[in-house]
N, C-alpha and C positions, 0 to 999 in steps of 0.2 A: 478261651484259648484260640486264640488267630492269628496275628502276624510274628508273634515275641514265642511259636512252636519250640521253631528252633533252637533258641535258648533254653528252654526247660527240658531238652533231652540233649545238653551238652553232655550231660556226666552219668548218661547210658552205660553201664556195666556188660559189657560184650563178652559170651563166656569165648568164642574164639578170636582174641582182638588180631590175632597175623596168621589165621587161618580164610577160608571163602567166605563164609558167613558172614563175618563181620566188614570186610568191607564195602562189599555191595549193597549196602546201604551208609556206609559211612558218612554223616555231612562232608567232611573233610574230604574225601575222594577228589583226587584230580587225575589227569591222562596224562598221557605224550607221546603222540605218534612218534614212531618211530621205523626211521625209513633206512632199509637196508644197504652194504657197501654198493657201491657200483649200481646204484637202482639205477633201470631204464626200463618203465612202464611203458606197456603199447596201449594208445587209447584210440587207435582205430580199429573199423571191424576188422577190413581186411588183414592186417597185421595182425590180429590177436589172431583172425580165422588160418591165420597162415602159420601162426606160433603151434596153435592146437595141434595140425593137418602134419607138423613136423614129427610130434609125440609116436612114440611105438605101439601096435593097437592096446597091450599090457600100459602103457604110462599112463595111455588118452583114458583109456576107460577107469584106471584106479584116479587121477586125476581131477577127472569131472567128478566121479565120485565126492572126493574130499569137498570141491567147487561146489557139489549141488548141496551137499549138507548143511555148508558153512551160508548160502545162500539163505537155506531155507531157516536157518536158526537166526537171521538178522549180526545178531553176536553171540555170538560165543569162546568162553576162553578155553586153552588148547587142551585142557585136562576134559572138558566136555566133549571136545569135537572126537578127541579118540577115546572116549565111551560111546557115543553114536556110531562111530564107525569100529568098534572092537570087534565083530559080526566077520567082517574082510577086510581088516588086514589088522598087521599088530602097530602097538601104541607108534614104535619106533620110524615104521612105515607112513602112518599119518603125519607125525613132525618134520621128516624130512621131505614130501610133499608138500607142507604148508610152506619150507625155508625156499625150495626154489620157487613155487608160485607169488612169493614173495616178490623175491627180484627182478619179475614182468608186471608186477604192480595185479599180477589175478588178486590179492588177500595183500591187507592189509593190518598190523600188531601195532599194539600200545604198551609201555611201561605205565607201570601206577604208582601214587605214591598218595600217601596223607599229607598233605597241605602244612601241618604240624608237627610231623616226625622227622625230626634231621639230624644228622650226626656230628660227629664231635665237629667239627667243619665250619656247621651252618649247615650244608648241603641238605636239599630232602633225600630222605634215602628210600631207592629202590624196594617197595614190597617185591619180595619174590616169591610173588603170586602166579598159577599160570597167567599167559597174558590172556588179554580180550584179543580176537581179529572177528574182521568184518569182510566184507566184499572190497576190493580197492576197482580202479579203473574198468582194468580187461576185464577183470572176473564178471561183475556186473553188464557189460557191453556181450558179453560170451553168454549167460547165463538168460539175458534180456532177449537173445537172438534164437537162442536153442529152446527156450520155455515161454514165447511169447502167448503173454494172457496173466503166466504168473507174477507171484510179488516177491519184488526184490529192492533192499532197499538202496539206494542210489549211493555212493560213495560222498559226492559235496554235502548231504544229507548229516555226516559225520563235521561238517564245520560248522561252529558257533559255541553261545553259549551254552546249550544245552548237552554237550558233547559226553561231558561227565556224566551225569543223572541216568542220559539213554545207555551208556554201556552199564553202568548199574544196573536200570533198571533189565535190561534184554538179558546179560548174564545170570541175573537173580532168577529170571522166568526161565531160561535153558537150564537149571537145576532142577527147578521144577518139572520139568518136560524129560529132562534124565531121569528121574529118577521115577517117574509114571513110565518111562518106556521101558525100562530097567527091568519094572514090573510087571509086562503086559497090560497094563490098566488102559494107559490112555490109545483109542484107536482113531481118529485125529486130532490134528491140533491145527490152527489157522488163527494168522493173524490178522488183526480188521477184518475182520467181518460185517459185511454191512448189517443194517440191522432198524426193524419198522420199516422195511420195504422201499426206504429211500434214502440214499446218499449222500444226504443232509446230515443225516444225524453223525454226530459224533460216534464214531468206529469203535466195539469193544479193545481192548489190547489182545485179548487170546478167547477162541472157544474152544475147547473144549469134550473131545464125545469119550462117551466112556460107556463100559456093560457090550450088551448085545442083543441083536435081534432075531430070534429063531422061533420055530414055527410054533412052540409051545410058550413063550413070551417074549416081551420086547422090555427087556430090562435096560434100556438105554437111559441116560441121562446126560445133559450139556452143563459144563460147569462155564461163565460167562465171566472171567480175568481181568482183574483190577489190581494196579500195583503199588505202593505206600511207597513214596523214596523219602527222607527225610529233610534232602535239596527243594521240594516242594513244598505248597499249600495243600498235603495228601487230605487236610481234613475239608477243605472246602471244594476240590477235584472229586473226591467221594460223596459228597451231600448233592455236586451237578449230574455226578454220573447216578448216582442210587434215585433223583428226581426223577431222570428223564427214563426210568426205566420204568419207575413209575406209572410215569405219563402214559408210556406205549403199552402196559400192563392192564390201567385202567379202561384206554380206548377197543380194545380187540378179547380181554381178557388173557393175554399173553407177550411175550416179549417176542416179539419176530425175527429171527435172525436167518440169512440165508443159508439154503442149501440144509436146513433143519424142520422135520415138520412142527407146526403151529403147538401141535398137542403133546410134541416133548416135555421129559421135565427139564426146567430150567431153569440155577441157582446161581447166584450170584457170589462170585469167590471174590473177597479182598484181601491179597496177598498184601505181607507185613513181614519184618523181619522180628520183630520182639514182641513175648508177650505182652509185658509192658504199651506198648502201640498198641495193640489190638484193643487191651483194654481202655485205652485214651479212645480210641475210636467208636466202643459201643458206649465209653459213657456220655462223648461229644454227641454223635451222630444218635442213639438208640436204634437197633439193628434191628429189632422186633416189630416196628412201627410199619415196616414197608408188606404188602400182600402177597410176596412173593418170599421162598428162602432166600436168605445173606446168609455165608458162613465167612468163617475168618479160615486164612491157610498162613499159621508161622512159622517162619523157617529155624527160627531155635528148637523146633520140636521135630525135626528131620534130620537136621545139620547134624546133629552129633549121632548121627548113627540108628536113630530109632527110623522103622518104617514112616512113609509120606502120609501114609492111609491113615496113622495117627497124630498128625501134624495137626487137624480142621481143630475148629470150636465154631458155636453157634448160640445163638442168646437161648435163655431156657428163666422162665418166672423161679421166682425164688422171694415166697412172701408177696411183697409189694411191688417187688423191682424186677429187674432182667439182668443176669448176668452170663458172661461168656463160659460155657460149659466144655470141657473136652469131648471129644467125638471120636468116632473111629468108623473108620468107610467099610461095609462087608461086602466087598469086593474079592 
């Protein structure tokens, strides 16, 4: 199973096909930025610094708010951004923040559509999905200037061919990251994180810290984020990322990532959207093989409403063989 994947999960059975789940992974997935009436972006500092300094200290502060969220989640679509912000302020409050920060080009939205679904027309038709937005122009030049050091990703970053896949794939992981925060579980989260102590290596997508450290134990653990799109080669992207973990596992006895001590625990999540996949990928890859945990994290086992905590599986002998077992996190 190599290059001819993607044909043999054409006819995927998706139990939500016009719901979140299923299209953020959909082969088919396509974008379309879409740029507001009367857009006029500021893409200098001083102009954006002069746009902000306009704001009432109530606007500037709920604002940046929405700004630093949307920053920190890379992508996210608008039904996630007001679950991270539900906390301060209401859903309502968060949408119409995003519609003006729109129109100075802070944030940036997309229509989506399936590449295959069209209507009586011809036309593709409009999934009315929340959208995805990102950082657009100002926002990032704003966010680069107020948090210098942090990671933000660049708005040109959003043009080419890979434009599709990465909103997939960032919106798929903001559910995951909703719904661990949802639950107090996860207490941080960072993406790229370097890792084997130099900047060489190819960056995880997400870590991960979960549990806690108090004076009677340190129940902590790092779960270390991989993501399956179906737009990829996820089975030969997982065999370089699960080698090279290897490597640094073998050389130190541990996988090093920064800002995490040495002697953490440290498991290697490969997120997937279908069981189906998971199971392509332990009988391609064998998950058992490596010295370190792999689990599987799938989103058909969350999506419809069951807790995240019982989404995992993880290889488990069975006879002769190894197969994918269901789990549940005691958290």
């Amino acid at each position: 199973m190599k290059n001819n994947q993607l044909e043999m999960f054409q006819n995927f059975n998706y139990s939500r096909e016009d719901g979140n789940y299923s299209i953020w992974d959909h082969q088919n997935f396509i974008t379309e930025l879409k740029l507001p009436a009367n857009y006029k972006p500021l893409v200098k500092l001083n102009a954006v610094l002069e746009e902000m300094y306009s704001w009432t200290e109530q606007l500037s502060q709920e604002r940046l708010t929405v700004l630093k969220v949307i920053g920190d989640a890379v992508c996210a679509n608008e039904d996630q951004l007001r679950r991270y912000l539900s906390s301060v302020m209401s859903y309502s409050a968060t949408s119409a923040h995003i519609t003006f920060l729109r129109k100075k080009g802070f944030v940036q939205r997309y229509k989506c559509f399936l590449d295959t679904l069209v209507d009586e027309n011809g036309e593709r038709s409009n999934l009315r999905n929340p959208a995805p937005i990102n950082l657009g122009p100002a926002g990032y030049t704003l966010l680069s200037y107020l948090y210098s050091g942090s990671f933000f990703m660049p708005p040109d970053a959003w043009i080419g061919q890979n434009t599709d896949a990465s909103i997939q794939r960032f919106v798929a992981m903001n559910e995951i990251r909703c719904c661990f925060a949802e639950n107090g579980i996860a207490k941080k989260w960072r993406w790229y994180p370097t890792i084997g102590g130099q900047r060489r290596y190819k960056k995880p997508l997400v870590v991960m810290e979960l549990g806690e450290d108090t004076e009677d134990e340190d129940s902590r653990a790092w779960f270390i984020f991989e993501r399956a799109q179906l737009k990829q080669n996820f089975l030969g992207f997982f065999k370089d990322r699960l080698n090279l973990y290897r490597n640094l596992f073998e050389e130190n006895n541990h996988i090093a990532i920064s800002e995490t001590p040495n002697d953490g625990q440290k498991i290697v999540i490969l997120s997937c959207s279908t069981v189906n996949i998971a199971k392509v990928i332990q009988e391609e890859i064998g998950l058992h093989k490596y010295p370190f945990p792999v689990w599987v994290l799938i989103d058909e086992w969350f999506d419809t409403g069951r807790p995240i905590t019982e989404a995992f599986a993880a290889p488990q002998q069975t006879g002769t063989t190894y197969e994918l077992k269901r789990l549940k996190l005691n958290i």
